[in-house]
N, CA, C and O atoms as a printed pandas DataFrame, in Angstrom:
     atom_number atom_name residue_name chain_id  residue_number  x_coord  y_coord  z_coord
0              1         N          UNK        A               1    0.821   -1.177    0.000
1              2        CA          UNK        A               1    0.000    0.000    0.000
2              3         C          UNK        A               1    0.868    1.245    0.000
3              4         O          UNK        A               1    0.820    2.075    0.908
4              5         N          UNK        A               2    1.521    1.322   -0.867
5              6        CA          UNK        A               2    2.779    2.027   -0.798
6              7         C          UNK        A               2    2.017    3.811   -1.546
7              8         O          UNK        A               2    2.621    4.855   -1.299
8              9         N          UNK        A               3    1.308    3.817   -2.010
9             10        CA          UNK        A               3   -0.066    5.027   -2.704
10            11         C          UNK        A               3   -0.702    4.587   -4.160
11            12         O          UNK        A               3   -1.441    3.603   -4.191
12            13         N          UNK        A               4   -0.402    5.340   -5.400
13            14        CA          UNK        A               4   -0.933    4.930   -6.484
14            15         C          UNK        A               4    0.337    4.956   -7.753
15            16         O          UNK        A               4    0.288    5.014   -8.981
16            17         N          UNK        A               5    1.605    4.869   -6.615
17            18        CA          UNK        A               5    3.120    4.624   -7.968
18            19         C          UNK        A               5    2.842    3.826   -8.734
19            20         O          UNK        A               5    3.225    4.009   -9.889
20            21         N          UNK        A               6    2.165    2.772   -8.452
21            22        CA          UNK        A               6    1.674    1.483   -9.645
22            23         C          UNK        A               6    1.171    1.906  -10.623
23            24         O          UNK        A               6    1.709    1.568  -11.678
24            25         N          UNK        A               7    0.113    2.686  -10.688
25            26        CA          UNK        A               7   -1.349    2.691  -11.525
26            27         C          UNK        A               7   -0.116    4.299  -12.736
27            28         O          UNK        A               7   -0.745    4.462  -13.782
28            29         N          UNK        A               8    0.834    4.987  -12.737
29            30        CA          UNK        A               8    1.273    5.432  -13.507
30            31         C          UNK        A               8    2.041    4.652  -14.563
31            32         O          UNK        A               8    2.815    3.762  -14.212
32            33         N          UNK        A               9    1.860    4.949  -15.822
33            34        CA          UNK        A               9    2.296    4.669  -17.076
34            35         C          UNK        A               9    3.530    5.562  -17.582
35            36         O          UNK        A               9    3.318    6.731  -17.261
36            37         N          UNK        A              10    4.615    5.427  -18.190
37            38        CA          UNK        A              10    5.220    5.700  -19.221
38            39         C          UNK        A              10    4.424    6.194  -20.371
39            40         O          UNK        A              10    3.596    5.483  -20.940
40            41         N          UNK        A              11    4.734    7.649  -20.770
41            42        CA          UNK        A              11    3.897    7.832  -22.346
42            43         C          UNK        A              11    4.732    7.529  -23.072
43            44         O          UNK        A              11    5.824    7.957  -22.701
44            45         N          UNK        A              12    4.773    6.613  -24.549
45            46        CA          UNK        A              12    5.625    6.365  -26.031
46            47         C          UNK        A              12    6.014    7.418  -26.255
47            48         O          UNK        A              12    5.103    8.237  -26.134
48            49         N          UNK        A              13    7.176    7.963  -26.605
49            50        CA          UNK        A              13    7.382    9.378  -27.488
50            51         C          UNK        A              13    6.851    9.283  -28.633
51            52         O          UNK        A              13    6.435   10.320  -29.149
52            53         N          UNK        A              14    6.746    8.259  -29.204
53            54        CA          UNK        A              14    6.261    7.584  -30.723
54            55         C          UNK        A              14    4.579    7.925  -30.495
55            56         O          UNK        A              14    4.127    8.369  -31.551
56            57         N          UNK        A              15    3.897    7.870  -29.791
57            58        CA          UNK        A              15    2.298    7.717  -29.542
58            59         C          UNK        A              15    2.029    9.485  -29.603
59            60         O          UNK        A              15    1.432   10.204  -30.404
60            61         N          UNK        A              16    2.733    9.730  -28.434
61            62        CA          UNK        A              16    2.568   11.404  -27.743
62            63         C          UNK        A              16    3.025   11.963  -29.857
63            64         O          UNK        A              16    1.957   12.307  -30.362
64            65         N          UNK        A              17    3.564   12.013  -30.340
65            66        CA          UNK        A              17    4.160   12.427  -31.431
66            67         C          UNK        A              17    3.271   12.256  -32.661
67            68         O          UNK        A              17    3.199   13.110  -33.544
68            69         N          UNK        A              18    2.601   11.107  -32.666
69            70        CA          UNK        A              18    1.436   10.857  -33.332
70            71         C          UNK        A              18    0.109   11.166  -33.211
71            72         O          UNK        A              18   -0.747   11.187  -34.096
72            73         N          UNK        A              19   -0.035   11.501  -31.556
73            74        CA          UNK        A              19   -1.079   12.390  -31.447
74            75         C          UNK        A              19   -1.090   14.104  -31.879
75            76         O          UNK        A              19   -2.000   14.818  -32.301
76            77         N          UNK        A              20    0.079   14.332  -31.625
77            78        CA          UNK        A              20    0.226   15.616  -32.260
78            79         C          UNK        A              20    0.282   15.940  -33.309
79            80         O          UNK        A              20    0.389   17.142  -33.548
80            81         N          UNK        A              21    0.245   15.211  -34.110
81            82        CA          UNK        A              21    0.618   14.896  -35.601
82            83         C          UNK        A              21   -0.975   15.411  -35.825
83            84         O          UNK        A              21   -1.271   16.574  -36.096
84            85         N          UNK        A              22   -1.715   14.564  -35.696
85            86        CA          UNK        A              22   -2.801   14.188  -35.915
86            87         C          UNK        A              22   -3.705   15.354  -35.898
87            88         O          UNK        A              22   -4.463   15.790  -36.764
88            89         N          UNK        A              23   -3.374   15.848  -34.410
89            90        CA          UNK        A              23   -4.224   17.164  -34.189
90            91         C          UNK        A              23   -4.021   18.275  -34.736
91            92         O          UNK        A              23   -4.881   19.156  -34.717
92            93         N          UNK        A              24   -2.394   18.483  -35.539
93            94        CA          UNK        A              24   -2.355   19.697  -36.222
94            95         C          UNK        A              24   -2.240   19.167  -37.557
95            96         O          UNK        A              24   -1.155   19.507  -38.030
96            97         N          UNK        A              25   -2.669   18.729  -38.059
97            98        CA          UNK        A              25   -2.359   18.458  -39.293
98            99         C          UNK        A              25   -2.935   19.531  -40.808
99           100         O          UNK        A              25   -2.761   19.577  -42.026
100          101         N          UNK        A              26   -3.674   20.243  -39.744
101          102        CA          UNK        A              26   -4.159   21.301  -41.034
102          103         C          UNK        A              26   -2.913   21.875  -41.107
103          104         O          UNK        A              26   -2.425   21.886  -42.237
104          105         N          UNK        A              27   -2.317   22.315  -40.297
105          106        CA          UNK        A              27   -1.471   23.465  -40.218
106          107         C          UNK        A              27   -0.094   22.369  -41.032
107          108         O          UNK        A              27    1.014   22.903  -40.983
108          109         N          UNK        A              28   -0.109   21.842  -41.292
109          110        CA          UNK        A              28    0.754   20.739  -42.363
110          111         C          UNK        A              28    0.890   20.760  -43.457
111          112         O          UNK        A              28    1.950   20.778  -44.083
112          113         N          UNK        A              29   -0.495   20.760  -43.958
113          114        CA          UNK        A              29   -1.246   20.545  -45.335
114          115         C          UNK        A              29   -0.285   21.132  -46.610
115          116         O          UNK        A              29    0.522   22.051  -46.477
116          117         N          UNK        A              30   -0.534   20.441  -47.798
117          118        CA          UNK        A              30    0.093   21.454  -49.027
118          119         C          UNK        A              30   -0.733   20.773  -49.918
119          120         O          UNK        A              30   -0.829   19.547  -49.859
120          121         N          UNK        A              31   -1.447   21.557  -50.884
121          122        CA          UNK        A              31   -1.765   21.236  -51.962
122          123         C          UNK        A              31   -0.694   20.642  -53.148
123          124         O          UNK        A              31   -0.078   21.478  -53.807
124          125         N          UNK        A              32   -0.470   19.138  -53.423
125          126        CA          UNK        A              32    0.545   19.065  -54.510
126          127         C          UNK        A              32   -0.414   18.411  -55.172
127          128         O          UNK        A              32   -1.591   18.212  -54.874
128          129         N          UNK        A              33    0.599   17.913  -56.666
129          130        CA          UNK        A              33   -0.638   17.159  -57.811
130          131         C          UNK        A              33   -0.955   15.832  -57.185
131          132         O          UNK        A              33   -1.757   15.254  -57.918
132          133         N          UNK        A              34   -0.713   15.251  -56.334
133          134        CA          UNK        A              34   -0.787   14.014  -55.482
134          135         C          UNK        A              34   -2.191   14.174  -54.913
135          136         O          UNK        A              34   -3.234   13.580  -55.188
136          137         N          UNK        A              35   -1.877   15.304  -53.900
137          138        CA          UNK        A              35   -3.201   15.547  -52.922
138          139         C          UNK        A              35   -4.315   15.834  -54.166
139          140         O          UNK        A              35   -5.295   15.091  -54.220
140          141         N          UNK        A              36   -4.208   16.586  -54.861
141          142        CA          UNK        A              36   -5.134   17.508  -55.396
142          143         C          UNK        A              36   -6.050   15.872  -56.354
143          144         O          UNK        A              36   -7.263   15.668  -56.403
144          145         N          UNK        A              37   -5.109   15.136  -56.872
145          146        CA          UNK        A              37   -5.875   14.026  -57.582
146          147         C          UNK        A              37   -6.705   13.478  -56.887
147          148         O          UNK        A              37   -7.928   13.388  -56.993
148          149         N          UNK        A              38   -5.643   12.923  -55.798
149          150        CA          UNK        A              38   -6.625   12.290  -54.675
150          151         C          UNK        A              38   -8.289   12.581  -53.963
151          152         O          UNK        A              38   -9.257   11.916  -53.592
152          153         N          UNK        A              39   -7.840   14.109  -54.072
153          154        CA          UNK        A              39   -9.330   14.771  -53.580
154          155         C          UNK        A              39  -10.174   14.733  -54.643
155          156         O          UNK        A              39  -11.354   14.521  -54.364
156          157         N          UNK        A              40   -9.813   14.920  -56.097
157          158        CA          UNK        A              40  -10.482   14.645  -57.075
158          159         C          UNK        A              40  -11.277   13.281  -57.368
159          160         O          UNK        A              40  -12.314   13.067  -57.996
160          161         N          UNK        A              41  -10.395   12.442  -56.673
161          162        CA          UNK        A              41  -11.074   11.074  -57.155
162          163         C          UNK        A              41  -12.589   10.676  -56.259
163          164         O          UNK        A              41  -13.657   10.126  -56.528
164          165         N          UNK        A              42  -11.893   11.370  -54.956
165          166        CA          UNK        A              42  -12.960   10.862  -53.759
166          167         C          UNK        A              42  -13.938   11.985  -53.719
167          168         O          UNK        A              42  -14.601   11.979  -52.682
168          169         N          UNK        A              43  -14.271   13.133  -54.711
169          170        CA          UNK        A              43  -15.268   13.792  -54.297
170          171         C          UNK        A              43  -15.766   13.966  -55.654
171          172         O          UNK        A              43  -16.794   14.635  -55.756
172          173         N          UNK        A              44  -15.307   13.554  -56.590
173          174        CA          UNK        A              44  -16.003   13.644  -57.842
174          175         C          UNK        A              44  -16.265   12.242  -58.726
175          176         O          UNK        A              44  -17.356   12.008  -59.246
176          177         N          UNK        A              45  -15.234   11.437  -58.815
177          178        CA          UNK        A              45  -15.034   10.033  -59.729
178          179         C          UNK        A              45  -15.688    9.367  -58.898
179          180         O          UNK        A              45  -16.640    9.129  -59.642
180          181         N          UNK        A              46  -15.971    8.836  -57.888
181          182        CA          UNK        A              46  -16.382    7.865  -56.988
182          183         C          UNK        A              46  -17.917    8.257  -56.826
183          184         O          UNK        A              46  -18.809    7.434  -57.035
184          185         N          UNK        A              47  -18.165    9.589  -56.434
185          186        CA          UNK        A              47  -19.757    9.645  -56.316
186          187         C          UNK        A              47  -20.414    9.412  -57.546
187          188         O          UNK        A              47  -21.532    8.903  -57.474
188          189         N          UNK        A              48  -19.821    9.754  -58.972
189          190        CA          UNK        A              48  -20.272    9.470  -60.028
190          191         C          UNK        A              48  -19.977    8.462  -60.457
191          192         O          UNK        A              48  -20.591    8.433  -61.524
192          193         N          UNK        A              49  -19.279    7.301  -60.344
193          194        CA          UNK        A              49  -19.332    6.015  -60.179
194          195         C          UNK        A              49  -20.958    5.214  -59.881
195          196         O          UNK        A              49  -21.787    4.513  -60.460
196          197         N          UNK        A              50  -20.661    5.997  -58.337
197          198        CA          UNK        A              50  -21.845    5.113  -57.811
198          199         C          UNK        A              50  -23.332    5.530  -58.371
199          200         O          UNK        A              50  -24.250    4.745  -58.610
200          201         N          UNK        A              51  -23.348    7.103  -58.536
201          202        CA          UNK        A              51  -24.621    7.685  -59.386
202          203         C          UNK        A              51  -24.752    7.267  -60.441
203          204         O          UNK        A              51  -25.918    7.456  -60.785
204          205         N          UNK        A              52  -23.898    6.529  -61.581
205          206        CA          UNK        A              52  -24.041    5.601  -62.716
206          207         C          UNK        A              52  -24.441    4.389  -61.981
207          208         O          UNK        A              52  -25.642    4.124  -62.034
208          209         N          UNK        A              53  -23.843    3.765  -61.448
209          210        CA          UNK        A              53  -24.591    2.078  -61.229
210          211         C          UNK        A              53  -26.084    2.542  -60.873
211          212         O          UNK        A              53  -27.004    2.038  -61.517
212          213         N          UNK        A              54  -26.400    3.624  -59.723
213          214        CA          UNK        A              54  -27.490    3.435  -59.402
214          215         C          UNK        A              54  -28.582    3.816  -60.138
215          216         O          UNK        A              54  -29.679    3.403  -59.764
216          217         N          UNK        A              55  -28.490    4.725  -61.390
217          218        CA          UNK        A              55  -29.235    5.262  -62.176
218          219         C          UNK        A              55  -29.368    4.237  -63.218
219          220         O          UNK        A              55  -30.293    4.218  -64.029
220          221         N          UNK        A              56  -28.510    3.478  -63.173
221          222        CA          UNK        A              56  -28.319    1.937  -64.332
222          223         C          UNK        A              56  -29.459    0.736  -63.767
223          224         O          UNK        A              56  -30.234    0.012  -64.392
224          225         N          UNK        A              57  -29.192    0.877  -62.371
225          226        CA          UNK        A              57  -30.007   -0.203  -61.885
226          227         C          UNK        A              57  -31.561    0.072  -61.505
227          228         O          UNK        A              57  -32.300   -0.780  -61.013
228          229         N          UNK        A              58  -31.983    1.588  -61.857
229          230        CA          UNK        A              58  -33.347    1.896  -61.148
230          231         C          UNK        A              58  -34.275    0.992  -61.984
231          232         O          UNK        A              58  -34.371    0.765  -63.190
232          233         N          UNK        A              59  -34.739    0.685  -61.194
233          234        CA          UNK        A              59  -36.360   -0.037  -61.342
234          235         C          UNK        A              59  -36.155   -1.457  -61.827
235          236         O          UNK        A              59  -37.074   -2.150  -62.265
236          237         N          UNK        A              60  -34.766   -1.888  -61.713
237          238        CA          UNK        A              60  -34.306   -3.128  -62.082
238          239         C          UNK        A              60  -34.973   -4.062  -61.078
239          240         O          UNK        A              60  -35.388   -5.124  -61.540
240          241         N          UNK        A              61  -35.110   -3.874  -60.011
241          242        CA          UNK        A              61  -35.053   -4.879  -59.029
242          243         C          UNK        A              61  -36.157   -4.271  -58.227
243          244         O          UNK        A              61  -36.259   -3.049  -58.114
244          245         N          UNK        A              62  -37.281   -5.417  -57.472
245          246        CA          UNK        A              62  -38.254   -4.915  -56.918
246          247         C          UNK        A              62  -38.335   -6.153  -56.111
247          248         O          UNK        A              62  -39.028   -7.149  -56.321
248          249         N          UNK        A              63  -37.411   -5.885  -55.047
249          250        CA          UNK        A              63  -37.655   -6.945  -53.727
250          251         C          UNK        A              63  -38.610   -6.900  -52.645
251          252         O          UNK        A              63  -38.427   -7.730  -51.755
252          253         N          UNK        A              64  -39.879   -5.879  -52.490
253          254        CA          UNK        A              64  -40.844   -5.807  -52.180
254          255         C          UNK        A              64  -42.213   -7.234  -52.211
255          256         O          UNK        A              64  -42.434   -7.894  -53.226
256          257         N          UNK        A              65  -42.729   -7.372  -51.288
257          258        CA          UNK        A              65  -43.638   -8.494  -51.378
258          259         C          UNK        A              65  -43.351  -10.052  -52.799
259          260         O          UNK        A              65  -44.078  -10.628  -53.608
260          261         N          UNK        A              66  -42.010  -10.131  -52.418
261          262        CA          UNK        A              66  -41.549  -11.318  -53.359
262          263         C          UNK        A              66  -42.240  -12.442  -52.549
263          264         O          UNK        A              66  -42.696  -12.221  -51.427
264          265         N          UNK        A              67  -42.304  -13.660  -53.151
265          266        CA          UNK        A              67  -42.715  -14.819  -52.260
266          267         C          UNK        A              67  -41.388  -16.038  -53.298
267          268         O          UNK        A              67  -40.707  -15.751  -54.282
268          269         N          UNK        A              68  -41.487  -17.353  -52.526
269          270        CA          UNK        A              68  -40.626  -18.078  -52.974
270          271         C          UNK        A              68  -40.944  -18.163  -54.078
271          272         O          UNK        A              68  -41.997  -17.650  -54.459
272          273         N          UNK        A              69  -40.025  -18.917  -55.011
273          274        CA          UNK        A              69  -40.548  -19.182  -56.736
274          275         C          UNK        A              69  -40.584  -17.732  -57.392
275          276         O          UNK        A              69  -40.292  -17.706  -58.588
276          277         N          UNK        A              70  -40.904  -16.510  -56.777
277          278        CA          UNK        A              70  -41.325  -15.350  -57.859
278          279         C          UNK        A              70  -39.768  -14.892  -58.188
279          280         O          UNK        A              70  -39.013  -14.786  -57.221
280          281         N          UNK        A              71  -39.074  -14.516  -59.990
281          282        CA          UNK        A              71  -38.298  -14.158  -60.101
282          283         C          UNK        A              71  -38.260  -12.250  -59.731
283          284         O          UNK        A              71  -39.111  -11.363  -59.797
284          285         N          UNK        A              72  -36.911  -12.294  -59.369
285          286        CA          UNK        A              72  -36.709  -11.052  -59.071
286          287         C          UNK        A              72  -36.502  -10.346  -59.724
287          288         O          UNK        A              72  -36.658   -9.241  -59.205
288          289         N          UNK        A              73  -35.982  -10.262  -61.396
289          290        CA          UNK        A              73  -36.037   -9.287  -62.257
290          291         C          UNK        A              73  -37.025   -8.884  -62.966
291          292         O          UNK        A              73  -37.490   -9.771  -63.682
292          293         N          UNK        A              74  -37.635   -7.657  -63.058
293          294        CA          UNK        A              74  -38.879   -7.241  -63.452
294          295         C          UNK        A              74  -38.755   -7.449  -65.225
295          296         O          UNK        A              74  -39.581   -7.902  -66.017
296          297         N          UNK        A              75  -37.385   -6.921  -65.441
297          298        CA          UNK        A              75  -37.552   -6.600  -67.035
298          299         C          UNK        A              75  -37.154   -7.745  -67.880
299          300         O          UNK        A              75  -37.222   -7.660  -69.106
């Protein structure tokens, strides 16, 4: 019963360093042709990706009140 010397931890310099990382990272930032693609892909190519399949697939499929035996493609 010596007090609570036990219950203290060592912080990683590696962890503490990565949290800081983390939290400033705006203040990091640079626009290069790397970043700039990247943001391109994930806010423009990808949503329009998925807005093609889903505009491809409307009214394809009507899984509403199916019963066994009934096929699932309407067209």
């Amino acid at each position: 019963m010596a007090g609570l010397e036990h219950f203290k931890m060592a912080l990683d310099p590696a962890i503490v360093r990565l949290g800081h990382m983390q939290t400033n990272r705006h203040k990091y930032f640079r626009w290069t042709p790397r970043t700039a693609w990247i943001t391109f892909v994930y806010v423009a190519v990808v949503p329009g990706i998925c807005t093609y399949i889903a505009y491809k697939n409307d009214g394809l499929w009507d899984l509403r009140a199916k019963r066994r035996g009934d096929i699932i493609s309407e067209r």
